[in-house]
VOTOR-982038 format. One record per residue (C-alpha): z, x, y. Coordinates in Angstrom, 1 decimal, decimal comma. Each point is the difference from the previous one (the first is absolute). Example, Ala and Ser with C-alpha at 12.3 -4.5 7.8 and 13.67 -1.06 7.14 Angstrom:
       c3       c1       c2
      7,8     12,3     -4,5
     -0,7      1,4      3,4
***
This chain:
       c3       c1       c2
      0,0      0,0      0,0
     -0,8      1,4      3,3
      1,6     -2,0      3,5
     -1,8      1,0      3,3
      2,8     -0,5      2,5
     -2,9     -0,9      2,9
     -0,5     -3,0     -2,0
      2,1     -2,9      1,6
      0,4     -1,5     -3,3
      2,3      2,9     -1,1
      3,5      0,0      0,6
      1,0      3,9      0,4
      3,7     -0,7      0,6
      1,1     -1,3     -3,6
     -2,3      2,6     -1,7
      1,8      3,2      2,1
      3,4     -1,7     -1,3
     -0,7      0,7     -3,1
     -1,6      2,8     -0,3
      1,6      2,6      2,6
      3,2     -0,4     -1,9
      2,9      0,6      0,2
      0,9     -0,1      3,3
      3,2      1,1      1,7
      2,1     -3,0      1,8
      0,9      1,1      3,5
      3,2     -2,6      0,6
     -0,7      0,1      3,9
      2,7     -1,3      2,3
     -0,5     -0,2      3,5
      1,0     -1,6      3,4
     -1,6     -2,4      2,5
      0,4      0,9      3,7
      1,8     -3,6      0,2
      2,6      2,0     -2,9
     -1,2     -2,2     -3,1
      0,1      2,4     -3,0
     -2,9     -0,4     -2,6
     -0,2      1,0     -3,5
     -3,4     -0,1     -2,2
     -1,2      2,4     -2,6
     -2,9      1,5      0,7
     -2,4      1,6     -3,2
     -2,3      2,0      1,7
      1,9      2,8      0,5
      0,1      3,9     -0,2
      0,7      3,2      1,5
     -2,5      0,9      2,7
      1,3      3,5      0,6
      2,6      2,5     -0,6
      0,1      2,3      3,4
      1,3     -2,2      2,1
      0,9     -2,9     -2,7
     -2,1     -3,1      0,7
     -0,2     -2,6     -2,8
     -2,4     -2,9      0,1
      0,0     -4,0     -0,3
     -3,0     -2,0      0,5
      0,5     -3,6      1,3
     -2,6     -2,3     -1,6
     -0,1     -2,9      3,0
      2,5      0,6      3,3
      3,1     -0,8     -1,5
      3,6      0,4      1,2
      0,1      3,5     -1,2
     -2,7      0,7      2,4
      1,2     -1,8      3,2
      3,6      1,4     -0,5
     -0,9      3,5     -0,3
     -2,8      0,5      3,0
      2,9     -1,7      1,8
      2,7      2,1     -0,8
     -1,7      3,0     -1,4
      2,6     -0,1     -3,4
      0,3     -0,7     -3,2
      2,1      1,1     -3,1
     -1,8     -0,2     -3,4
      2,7     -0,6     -2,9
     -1,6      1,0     -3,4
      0,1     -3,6     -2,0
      1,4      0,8     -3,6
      0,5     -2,2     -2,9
      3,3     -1,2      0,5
     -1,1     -1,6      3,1
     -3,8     -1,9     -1,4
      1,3     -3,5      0,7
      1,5      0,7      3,7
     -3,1      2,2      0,7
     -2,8     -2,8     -1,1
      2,7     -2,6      2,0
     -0,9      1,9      3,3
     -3,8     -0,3     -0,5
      0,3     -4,1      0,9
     -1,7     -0,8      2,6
      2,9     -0,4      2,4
     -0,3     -0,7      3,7
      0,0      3,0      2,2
      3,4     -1,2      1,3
      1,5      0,3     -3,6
      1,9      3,1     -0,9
     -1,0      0,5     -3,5
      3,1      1,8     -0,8
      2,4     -2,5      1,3
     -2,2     -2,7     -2,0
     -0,2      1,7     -3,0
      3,8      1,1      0,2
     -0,6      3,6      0,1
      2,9      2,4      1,0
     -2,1      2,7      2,7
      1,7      3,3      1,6
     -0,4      1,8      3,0
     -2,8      2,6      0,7
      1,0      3,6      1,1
     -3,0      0,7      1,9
     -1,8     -3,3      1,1
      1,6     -3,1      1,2
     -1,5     -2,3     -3,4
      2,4     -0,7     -2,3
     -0,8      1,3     -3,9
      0,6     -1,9     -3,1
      3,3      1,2     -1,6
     -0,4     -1,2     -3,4
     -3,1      2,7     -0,2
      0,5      3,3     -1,4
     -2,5      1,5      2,5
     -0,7     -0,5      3,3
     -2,7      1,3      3,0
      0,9     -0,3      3,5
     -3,3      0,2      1,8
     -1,4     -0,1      3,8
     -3,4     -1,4      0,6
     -2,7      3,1     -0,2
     -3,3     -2,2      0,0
     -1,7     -3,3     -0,5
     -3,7      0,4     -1,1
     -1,6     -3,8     -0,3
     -2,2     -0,2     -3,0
     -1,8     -3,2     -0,3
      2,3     -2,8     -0,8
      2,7      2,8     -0,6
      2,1      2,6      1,7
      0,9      3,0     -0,9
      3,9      0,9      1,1
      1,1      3,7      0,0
      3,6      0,8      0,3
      1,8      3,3      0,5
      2,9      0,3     -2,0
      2,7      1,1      2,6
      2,9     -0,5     -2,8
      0,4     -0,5     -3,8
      2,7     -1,9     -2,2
      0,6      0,6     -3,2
      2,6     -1,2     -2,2
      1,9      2,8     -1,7
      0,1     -2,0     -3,2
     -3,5      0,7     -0,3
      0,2      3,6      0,5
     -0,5      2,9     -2,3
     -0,1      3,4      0,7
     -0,4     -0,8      3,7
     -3,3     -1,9     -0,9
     -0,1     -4,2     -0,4
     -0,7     -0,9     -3,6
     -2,5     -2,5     -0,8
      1,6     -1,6     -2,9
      3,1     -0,8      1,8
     -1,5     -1,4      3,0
     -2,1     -2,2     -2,1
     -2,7     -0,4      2,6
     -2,7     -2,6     -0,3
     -3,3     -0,4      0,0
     -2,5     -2,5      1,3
     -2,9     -0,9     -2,5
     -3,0     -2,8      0,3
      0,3     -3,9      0,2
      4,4     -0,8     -0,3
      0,5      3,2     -1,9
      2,8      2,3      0,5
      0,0      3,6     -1,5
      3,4      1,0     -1,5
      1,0      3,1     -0,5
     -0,7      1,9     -3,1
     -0,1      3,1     -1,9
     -0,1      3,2      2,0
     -2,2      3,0     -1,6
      0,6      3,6      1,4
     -2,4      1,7      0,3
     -0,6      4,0      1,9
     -2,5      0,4      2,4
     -1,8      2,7     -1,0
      0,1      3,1      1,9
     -3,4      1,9     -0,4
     -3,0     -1,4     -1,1
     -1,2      0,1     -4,1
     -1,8      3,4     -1,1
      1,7      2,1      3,3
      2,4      2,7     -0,9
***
């Protein structure tokens, strides 16, 4: 089967669901200039780059996310993990832009060190981020955040280094689908290419 995306008939959003998977869940909480918090997860997500730290969220549509964040220039991205799937997929409803999401869905959130947004305290990760960029795409925008400050829960902590099987992070997939964690494999990178001495 071959789809040509030109073709108005074809429906490219579904089919990039389900196949660019899994996809990180950026948890994003931010703050209206009227001081309304919102909460909404966010799958297109990723590191953008290392030297200074941006990471990346693309808004399908103008959502709240959007507004709040070329308003205040913050956000705080809280890693969603498995022990929070039902209170993460609550706070994608479609609520009013004058709901807080994490007073609706009865979420417990903690104070920021280094922006004024509050982060989600349940999370065993957390990125406090000031507005870098917006770069509209079509019917989406691409957000870029500096990361001025990091959480993370000592619990999840090994060796000075957050271990992925005890923050149980979770993955977006196509359609409803939600990626849980699973097996981890080890494996060295290797350090010189094959056949050089």
């Amino acid at each position: 089967m071959h789809l040509d995306p030109a073709d108005p008939d074809v429906n490219t959003y579904p089919l990039l669901n389900s196949i660019v998977v899994p996809r990180p869940i950026a948890w994003v909480s931010t703050r209206s200039a009227a001081g309304v918090g919102n909460l909404a997860p966010h799958s297109f997500f990723t590191v953008a780059c290392v030297d200074p730290p941006l990471v990346s969220i693309t808004s399908v549509g103008a959502k709240d996310t959007l507004r709040n964040v070329q308003e205040t220039g913050e956000m705080v991205i809280s890693l969603a993990n498995r022990p929070l799937l039902e209170r993460i997929n609550g706070t994608s409803a479609p609520y009013d832009p004058d709901v807080d999401e994490a007073e609706a869905e009865g979420l417990e959130m903690a104070p920021s060190t280094n922006v004024s947004v509050p982060r989600v305290a349940a999370s065993p990760a957390s990125l406090e981020c000031t507005l870098h960029s917006v770069q509209e795409l079509g019917n989406s925008w691409l957000i870029l955040g500096r990361v001025v400050g990091i959480h993370v829960d000592d619990a999840v902590m090994q060796d000075g280094h957050p271990e992925f099987e005890l923050m149980e992070p979770l993955s977006r997939l196509g359609r409803n689908e939600w990626g849980l964690p699973n097996e981890v494999v080890r494996i060295d990178r290797p350090t010189k290419a094959p056949g050089r001495d």
